[in-house]
N, CA, C and O atoms as a Maestro MAE file, in Angstrom:
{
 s_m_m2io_version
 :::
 2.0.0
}

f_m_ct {
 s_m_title
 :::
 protein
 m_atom[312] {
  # First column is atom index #
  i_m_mmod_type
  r_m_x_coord
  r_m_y_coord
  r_m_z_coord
  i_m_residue_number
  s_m_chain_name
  s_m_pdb_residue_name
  s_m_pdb_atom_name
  i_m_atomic_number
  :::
  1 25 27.052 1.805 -31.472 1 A "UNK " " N  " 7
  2 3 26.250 0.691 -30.989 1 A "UNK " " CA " 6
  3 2 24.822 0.780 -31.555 1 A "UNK " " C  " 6
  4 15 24.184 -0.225 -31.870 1 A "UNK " " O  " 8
  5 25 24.288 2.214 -31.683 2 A "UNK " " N  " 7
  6 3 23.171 2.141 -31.992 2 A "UNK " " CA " 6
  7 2 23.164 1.887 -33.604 2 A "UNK " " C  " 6
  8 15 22.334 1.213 -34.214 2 A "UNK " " O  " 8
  9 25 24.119 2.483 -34.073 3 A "UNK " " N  " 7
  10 3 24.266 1.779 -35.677 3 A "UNK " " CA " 6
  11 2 24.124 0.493 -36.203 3 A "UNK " " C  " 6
  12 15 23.561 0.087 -37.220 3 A "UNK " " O  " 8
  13 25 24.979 -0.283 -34.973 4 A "UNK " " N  " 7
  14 3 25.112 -1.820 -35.599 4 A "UNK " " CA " 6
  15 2 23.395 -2.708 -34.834 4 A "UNK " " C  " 6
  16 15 23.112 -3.881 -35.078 4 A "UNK " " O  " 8
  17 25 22.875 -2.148 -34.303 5 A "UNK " " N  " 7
  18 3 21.817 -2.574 -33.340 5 A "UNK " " CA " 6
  19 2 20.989 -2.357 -34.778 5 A "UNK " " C  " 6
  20 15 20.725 -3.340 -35.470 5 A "UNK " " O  " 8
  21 25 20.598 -1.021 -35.181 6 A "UNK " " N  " 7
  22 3 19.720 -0.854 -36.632 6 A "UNK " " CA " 6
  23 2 20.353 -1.660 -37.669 6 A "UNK " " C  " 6
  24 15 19.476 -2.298 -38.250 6 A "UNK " " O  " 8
  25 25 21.056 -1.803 -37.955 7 A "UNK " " N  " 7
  26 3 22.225 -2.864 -38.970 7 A "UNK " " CA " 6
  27 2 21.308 -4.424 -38.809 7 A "UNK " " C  " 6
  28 15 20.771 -5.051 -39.722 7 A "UNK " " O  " 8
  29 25 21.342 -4.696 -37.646 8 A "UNK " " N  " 7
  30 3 21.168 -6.162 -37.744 8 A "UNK " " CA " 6
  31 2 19.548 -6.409 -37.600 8 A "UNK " " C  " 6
  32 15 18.993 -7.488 -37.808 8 A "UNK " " O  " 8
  33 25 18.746 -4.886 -37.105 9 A "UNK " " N  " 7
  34 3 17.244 -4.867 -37.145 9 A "UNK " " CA " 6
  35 2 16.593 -5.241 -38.509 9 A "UNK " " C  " 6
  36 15 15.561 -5.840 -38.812 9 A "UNK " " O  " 8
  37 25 17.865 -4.496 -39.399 10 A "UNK " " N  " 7
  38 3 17.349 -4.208 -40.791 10 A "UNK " " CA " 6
  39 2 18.113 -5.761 -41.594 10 A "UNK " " C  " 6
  40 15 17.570 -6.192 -42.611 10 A "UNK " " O  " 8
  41 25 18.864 -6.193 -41.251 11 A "UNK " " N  " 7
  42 3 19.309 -7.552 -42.156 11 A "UNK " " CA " 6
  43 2 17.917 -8.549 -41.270 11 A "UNK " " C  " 6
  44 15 16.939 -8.857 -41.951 11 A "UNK " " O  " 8
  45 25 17.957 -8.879 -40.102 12 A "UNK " " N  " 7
  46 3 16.586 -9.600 -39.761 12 A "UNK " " CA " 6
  47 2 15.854 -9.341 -40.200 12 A "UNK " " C  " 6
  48 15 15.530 -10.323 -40.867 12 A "UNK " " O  " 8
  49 25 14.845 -8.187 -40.460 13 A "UNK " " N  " 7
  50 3 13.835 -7.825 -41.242 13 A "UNK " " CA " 6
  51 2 13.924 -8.353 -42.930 13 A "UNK " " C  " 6
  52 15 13.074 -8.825 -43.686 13 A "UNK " " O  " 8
  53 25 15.116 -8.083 -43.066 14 A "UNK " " N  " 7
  54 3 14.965 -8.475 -44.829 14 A "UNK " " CA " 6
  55 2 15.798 -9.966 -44.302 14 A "UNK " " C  " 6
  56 15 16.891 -9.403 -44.363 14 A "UNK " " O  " 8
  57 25 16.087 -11.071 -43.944 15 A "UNK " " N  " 7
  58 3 16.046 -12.347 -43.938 15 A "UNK " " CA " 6
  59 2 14.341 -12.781 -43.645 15 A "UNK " " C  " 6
  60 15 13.623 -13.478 -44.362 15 A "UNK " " O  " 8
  61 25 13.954 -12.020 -42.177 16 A "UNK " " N  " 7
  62 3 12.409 -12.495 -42.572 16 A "UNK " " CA " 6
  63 2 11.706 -12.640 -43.844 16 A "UNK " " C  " 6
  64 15 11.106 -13.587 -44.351 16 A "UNK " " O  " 8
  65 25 11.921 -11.546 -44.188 17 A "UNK " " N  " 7
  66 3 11.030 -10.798 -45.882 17 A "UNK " " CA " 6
  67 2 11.550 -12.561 -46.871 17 A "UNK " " C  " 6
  68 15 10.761 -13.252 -47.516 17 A "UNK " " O  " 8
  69 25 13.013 -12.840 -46.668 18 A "UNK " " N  " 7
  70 3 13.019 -14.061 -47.793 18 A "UNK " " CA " 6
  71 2 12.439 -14.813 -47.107 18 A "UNK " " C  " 6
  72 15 11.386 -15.019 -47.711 18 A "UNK " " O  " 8
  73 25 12.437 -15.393 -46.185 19 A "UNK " " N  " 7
  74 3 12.191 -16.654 -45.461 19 A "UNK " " CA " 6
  75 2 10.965 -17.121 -45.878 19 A "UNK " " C  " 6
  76 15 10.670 -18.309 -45.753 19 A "UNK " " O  " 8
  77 25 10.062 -16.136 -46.464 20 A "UNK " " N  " 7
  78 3 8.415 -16.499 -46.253 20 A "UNK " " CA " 6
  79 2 8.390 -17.806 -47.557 20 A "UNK " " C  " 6
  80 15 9.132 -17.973 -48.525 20 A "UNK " " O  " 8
  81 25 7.716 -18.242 -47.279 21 A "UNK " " N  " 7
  82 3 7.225 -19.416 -48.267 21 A "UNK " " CA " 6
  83 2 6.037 -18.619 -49.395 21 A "UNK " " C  " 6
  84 15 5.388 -17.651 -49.001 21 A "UNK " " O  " 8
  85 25 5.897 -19.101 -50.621 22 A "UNK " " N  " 7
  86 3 5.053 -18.751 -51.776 22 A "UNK " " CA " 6
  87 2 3.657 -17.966 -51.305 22 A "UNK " " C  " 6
  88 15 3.108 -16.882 -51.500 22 A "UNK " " O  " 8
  89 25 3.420 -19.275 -50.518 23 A "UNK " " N  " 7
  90 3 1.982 -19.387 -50.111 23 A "UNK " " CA " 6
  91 2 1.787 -18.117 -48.719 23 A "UNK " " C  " 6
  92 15 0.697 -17.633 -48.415 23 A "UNK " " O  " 8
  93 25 2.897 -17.828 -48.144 24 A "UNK " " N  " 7
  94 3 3.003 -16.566 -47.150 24 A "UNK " " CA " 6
  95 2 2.491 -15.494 -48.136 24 A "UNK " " C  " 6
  96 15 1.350 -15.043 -48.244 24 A "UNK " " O  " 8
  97 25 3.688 -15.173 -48.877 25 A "UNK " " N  " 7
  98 3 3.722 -14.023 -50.076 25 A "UNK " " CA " 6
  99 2 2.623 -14.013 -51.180 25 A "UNK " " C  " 6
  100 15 2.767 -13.227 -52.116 25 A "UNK " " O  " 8
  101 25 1.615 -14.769 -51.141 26 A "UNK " " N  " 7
  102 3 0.763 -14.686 -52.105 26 A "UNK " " CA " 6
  103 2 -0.589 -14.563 -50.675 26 A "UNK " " C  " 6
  104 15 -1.573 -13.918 -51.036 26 A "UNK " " O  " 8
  105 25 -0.637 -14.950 -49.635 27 A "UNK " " N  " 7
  106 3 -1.399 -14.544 -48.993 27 A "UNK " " CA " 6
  107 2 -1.110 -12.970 -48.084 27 A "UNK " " C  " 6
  108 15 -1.950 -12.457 -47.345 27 A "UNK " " O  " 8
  109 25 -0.227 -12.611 -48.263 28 A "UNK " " N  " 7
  110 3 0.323 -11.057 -47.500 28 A "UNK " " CA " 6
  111 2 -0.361 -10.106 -48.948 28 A "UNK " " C  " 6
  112 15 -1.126 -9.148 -48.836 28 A "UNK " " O  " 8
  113 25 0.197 -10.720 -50.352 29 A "UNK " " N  " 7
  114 3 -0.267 -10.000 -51.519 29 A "UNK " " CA " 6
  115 2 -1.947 -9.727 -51.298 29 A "UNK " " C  " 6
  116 15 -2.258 -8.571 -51.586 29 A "UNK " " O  " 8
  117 25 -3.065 -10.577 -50.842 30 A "UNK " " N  " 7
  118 3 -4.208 -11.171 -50.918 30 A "UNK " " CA " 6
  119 2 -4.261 -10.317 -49.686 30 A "UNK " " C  " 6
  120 15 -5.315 -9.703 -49.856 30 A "UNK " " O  " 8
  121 25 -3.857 -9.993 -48.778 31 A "UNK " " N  " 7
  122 3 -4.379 -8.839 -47.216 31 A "UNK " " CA " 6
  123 2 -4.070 -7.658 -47.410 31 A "UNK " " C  " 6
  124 15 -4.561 -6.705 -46.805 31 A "UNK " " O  " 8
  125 25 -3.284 -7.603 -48.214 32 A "UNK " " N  " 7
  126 3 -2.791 -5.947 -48.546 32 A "UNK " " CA " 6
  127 2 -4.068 -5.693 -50.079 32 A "UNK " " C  " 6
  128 15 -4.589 -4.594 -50.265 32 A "UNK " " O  " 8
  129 25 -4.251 -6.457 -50.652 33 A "UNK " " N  " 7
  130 3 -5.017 -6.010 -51.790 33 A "UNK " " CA " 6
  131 2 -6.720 -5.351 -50.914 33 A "UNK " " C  " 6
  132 15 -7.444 -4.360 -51.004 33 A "UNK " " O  " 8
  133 25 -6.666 -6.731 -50.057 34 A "UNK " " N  " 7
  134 3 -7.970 -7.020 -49.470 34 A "UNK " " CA " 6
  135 2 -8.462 -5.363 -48.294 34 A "UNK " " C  " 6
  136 15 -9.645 -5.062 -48.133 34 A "UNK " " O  " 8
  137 25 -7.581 -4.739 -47.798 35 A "UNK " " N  " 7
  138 3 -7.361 -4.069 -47.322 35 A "UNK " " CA " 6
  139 2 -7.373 -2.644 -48.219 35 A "UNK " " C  " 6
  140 15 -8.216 -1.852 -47.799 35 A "UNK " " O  " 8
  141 25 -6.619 -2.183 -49.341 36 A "UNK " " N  " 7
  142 3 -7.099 -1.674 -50.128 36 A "UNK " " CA " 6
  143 2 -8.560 -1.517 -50.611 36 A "UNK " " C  " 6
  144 15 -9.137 -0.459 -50.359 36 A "UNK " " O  " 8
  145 25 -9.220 -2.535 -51.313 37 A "UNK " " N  " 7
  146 3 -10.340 -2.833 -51.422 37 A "UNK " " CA " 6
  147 2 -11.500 -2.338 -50.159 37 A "UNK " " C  " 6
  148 15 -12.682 -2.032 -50.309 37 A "UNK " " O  " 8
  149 25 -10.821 -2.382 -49.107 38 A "UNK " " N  " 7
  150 3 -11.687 -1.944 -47.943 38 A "UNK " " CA " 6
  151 2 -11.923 -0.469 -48.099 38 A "UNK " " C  " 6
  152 15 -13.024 0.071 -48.207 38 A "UNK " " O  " 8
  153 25 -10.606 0.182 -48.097 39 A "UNK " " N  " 7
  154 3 -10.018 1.532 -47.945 39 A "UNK " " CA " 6
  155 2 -10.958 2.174 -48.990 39 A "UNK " " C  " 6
  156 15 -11.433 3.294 -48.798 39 A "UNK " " O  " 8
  157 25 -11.203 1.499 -50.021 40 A "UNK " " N  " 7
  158 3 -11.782 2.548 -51.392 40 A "UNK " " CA " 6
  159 2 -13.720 2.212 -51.063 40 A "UNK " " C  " 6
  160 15 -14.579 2.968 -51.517 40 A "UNK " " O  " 8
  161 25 -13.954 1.338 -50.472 41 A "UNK " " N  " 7
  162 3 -15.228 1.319 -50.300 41 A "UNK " " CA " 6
  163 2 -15.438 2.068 -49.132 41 A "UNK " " C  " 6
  164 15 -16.657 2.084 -48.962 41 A "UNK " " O  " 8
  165 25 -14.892 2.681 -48.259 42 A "UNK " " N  " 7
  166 3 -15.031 3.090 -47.251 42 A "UNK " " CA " 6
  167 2 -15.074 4.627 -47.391 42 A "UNK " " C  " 6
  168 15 -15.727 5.434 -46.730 42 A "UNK " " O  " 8
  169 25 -14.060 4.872 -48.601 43 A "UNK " " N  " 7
  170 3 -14.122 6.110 -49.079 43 A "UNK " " CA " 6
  171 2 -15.067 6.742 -50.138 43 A "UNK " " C  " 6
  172 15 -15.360 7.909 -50.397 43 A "UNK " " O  " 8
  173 25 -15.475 5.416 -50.708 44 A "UNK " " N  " 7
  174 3 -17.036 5.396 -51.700 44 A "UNK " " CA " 6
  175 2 -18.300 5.932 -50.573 44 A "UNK " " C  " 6
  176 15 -18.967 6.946 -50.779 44 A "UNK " " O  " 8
  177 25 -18.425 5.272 -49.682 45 A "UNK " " N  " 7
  178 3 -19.457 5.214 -48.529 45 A "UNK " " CA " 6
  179 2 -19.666 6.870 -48.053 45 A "UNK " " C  " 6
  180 15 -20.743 7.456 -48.166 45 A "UNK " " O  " 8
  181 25 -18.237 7.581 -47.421 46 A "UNK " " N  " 7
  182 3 -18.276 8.432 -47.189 46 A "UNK " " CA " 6
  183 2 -18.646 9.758 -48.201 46 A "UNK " " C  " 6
  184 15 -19.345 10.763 -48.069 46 A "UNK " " O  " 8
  185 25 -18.010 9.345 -49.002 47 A "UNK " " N  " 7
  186 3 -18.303 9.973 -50.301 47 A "UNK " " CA " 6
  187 2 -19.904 10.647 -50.477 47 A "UNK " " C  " 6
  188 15 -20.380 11.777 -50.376 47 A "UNK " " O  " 8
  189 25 -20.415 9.323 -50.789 48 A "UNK " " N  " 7
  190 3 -22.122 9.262 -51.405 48 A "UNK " " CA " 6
  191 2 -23.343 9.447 -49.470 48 A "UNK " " C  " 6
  192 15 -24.541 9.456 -49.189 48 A "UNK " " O  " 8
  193 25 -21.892 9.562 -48.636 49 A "UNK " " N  " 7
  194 3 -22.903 10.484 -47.220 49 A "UNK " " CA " 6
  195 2 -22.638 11.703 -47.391 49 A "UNK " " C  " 6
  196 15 -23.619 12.407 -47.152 49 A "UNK " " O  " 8
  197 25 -21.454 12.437 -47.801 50 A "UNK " " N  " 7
  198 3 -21.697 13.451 -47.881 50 A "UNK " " CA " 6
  199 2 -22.751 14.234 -49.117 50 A "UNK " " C  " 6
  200 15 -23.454 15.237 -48.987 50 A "UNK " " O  " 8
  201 25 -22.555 13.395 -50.260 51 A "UNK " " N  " 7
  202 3 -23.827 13.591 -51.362 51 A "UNK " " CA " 6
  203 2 -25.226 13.846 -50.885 51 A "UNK " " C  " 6
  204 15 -25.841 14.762 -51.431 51 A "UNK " " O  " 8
  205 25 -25.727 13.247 -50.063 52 A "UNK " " N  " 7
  206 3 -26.237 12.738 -49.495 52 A "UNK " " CA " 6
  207 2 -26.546 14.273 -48.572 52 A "UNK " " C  " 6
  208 15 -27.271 15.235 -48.827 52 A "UNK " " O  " 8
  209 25 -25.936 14.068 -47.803 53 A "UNK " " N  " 7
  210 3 -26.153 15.532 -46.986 53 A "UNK " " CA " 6
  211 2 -26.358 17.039 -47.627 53 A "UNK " " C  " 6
  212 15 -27.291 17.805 -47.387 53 A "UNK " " O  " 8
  213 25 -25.184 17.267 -48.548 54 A "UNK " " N  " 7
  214 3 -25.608 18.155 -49.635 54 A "UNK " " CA " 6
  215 2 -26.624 18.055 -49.820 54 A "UNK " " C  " 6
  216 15 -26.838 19.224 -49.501 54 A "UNK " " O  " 8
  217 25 -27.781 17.626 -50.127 55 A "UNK " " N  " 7
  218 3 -28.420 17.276 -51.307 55 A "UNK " " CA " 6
  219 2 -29.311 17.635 -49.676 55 A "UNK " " C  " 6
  220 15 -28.875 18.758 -49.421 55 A "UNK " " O  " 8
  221 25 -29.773 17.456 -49.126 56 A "UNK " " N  " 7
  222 3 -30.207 17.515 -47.922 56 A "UNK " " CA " 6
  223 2 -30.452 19.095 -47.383 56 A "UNK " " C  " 6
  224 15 -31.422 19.723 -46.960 56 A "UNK " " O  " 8
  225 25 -28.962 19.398 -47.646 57 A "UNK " " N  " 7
  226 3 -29.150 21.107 -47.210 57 A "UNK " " CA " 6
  227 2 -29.543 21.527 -48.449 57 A "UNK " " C  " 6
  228 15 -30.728 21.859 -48.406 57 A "UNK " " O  " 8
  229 25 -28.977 21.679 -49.731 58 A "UNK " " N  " 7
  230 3 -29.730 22.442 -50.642 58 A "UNK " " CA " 6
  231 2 -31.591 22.170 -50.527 58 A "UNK " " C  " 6
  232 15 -32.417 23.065 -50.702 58 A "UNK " " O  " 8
  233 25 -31.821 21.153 -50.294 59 A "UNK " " N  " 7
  234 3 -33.229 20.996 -50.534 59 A "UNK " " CA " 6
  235 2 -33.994 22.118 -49.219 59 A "UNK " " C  " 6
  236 15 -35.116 22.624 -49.270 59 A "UNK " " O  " 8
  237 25 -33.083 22.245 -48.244 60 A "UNK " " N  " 7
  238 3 -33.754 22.934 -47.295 60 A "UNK " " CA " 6
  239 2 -33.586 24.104 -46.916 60 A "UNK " " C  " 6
  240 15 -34.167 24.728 -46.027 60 A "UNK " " O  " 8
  241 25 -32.255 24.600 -48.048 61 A "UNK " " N  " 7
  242 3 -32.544 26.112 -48.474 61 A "UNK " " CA " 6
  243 2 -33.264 26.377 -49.231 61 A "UNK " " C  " 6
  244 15 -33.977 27.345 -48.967 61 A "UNK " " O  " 8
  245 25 -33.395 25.918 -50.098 62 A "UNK " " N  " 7
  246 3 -34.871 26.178 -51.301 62 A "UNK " " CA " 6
  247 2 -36.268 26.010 -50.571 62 A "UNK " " C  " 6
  248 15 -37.216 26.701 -50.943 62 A "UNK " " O  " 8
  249 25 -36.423 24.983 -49.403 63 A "UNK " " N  " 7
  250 3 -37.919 25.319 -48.991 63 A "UNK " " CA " 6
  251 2 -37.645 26.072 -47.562 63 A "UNK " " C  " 6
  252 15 -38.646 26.073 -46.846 63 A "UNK " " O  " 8
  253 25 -36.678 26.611 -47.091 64 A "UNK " " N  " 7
  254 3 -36.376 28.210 -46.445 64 A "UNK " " CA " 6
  255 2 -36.951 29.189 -47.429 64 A "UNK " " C  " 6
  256 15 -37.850 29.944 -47.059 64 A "UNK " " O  " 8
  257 25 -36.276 29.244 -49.237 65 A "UNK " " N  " 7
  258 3 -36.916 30.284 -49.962 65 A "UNK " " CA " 6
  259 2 -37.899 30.686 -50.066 65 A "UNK " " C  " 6
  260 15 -38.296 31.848 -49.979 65 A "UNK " " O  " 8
  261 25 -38.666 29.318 -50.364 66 A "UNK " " N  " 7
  262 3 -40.068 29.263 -50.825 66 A "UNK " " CA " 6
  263 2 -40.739 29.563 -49.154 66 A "UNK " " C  " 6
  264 15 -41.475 30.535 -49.326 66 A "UNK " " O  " 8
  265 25 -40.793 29.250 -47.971 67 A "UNK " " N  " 7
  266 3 -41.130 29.840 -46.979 67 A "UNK " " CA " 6
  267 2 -41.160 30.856 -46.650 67 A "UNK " " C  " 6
  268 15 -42.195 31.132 -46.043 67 A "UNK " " O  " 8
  269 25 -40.153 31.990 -46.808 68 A "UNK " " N  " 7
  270 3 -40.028 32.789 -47.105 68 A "UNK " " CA " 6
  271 2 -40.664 33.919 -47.588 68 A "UNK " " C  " 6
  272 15 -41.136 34.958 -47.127 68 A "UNK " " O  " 8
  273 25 -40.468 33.165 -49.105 69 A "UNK " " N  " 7
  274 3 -41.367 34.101 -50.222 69 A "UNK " " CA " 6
  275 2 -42.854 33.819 -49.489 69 A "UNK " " C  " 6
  276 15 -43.074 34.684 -48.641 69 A "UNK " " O  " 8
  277 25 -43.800 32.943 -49.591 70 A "UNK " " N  " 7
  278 3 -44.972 32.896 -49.108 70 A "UNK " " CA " 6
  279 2 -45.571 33.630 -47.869 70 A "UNK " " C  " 6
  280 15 -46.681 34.143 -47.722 70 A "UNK " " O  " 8
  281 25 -44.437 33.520 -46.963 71 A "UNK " " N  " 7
  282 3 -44.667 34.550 -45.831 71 A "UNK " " CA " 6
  283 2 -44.589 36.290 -46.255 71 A "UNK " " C  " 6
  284 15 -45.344 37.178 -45.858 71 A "UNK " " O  " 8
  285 25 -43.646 36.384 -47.000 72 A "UNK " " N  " 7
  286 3 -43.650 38.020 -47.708 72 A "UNK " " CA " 6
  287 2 -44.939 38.202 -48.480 72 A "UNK " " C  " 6
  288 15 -45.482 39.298 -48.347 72 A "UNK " " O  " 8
  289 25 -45.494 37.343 -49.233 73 A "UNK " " N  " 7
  290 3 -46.784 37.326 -50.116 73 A "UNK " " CA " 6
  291 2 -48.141 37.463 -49.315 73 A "UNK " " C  " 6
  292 15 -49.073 38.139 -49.750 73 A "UNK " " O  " 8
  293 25 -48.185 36.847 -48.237 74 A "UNK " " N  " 7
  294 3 -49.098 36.657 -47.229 74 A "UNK " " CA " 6
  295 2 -49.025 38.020 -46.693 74 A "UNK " " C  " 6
  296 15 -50.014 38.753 -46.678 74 A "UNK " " O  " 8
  297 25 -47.671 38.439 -46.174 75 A "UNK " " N  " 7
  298 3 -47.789 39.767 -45.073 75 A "UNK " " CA " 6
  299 2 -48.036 40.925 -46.119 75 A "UNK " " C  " 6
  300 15 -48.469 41.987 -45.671 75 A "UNK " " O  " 8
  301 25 -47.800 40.811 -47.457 76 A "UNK " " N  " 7
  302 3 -48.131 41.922 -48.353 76 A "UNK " " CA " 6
  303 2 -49.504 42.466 -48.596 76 A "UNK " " C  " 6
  304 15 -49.904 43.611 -48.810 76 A "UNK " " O  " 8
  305 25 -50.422 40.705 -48.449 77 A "UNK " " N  " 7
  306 3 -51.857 40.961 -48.961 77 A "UNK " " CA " 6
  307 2 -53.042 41.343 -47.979 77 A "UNK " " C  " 6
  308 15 -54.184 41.785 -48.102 77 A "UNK " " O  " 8
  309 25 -51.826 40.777 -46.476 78 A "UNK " " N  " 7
  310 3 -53.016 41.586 -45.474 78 A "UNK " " CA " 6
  311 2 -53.120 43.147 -45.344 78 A "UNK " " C  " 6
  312 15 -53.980 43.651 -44.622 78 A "UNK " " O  " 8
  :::
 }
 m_bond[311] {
  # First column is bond index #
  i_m_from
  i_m_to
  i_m_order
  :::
  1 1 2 1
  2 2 3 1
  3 3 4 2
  4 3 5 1
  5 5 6 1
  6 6 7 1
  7 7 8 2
  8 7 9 1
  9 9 10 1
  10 10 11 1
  11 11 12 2
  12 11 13 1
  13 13 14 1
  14 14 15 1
  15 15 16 2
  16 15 17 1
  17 17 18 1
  18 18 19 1
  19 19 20 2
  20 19 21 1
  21 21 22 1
  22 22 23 1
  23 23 24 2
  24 23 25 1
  25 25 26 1
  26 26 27 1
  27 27 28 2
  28 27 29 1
  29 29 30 1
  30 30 31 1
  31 31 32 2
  32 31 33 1
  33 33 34 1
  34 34 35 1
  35 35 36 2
  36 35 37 1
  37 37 38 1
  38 38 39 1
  39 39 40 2
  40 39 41 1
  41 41 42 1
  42 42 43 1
  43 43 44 2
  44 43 45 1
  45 45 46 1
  46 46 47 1
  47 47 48 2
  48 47 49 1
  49 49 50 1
  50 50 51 1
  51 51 52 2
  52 51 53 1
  53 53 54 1
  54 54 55 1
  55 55 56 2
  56 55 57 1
  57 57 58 1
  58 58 59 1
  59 59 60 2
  60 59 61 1
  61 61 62 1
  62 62 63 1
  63 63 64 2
  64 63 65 1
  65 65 66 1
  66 66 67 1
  67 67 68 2
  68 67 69 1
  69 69 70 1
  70 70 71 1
  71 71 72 2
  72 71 73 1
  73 73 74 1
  74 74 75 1
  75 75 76 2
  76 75 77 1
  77 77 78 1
  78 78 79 1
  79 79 80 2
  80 79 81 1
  81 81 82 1
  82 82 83 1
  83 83 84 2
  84 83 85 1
  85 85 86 1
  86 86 87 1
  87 87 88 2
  88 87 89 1
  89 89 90 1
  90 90 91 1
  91 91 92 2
  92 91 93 1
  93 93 94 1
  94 94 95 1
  95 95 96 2
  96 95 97 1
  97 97 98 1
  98 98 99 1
  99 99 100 2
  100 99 101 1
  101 101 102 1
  102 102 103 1
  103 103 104 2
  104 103 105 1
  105 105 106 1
  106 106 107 1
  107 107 108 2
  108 107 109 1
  109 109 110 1
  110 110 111 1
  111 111 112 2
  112 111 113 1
  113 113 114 1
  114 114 115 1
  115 115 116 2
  116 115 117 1
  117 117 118 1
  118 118 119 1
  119 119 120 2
  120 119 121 1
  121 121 122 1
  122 122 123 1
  123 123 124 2
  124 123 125 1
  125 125 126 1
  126 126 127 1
  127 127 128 2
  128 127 129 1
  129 129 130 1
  130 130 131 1
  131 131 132 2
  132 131 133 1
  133 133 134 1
  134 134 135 1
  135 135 136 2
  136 135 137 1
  137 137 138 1
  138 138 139 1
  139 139 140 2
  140 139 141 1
  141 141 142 1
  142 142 143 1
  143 143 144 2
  144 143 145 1
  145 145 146 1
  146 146 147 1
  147 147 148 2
  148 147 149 1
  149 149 150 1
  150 150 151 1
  151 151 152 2
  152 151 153 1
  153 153 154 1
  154 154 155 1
  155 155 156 2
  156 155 157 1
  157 157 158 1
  158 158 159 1
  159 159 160 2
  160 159 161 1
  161 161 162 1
  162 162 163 1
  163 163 164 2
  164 163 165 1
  165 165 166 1
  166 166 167 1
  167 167 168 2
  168 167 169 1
  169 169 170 1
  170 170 171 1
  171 171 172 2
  172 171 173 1
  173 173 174 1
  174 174 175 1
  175 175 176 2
  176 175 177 1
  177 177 178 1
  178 178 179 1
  179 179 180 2
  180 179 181 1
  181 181 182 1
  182 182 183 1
  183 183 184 2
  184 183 185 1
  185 185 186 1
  186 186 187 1
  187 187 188 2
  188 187 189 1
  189 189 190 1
  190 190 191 1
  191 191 192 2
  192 191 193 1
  193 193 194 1
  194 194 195 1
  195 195 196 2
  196 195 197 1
  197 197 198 1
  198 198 199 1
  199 199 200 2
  200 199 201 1
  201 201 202 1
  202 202 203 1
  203 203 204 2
  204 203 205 1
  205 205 206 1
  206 206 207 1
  207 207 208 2
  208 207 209 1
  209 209 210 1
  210 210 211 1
  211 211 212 2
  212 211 213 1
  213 213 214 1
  214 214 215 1
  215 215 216 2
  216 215 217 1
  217 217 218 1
  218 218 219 1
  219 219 220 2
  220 219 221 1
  221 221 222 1
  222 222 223 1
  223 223 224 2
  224 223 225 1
  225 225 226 1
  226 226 227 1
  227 227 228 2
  228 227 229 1
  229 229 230 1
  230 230 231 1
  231 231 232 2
  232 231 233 1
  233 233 234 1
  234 234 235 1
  235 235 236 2
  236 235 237 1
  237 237 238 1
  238 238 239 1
  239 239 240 2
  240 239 241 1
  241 241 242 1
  242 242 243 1
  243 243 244 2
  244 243 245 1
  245 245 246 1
  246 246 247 1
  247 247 248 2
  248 247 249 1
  249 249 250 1
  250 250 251 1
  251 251 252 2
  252 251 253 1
  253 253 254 1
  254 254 255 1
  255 255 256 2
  256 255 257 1
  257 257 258 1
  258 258 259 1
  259 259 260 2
  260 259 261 1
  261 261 262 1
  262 262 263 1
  263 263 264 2
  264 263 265 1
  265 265 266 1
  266 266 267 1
  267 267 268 2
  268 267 269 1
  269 269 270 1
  270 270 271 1
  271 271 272 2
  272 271 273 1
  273 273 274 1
  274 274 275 1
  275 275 276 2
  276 275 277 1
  277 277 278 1
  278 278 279 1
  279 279 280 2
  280 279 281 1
  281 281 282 1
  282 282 283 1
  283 283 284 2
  284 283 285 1
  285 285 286 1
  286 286 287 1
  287 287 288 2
  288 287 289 1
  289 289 290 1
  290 290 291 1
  291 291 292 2
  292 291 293 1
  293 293 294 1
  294 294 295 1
  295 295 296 2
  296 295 297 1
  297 297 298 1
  298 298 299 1
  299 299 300 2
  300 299 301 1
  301 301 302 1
  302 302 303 1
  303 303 304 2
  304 303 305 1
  305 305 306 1
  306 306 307 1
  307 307 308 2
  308 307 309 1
  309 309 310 1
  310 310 311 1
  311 311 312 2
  :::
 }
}
């Protein structure tokens, strides 16, 4: 029973799939592209935040260094 129940899930599903008219299938083509298009800018975005952050911590280990060093230079000369 549960065979023929998936049987006829899956022939409805693919009679839907023909049924659609041009203008369905060229607008489903046009939401799935459109959606893509989302997906890769979203992953651009995240991308250039994490750049972004990097770029953030290195800068603030290097003026940790340089803090650092100046404080060792200072406590040397008193």
């Amino acid at each position: 029973m549960v065979l023929e129940k998936r049987k006829r899930e899956q022939t409805q599903r693919q009679e839907g799939e023909q049924s659609r008219s041009p203008l369905e299938q060229v607008l489903l083509e046009r939401q799935h592209k459109h959606q893509e298009t989302m997906k890769e800018k979203e992953e651009e975005q995240r991308l250039r935040e994490e750049a972004q952050l990097l770029e953030f911590v290195r800068v603030r280990q290097n003026l940790r260094k340089v803090h650092t060093a100046l404080q060792k230079t200072l406590h040397s000369s008193i």
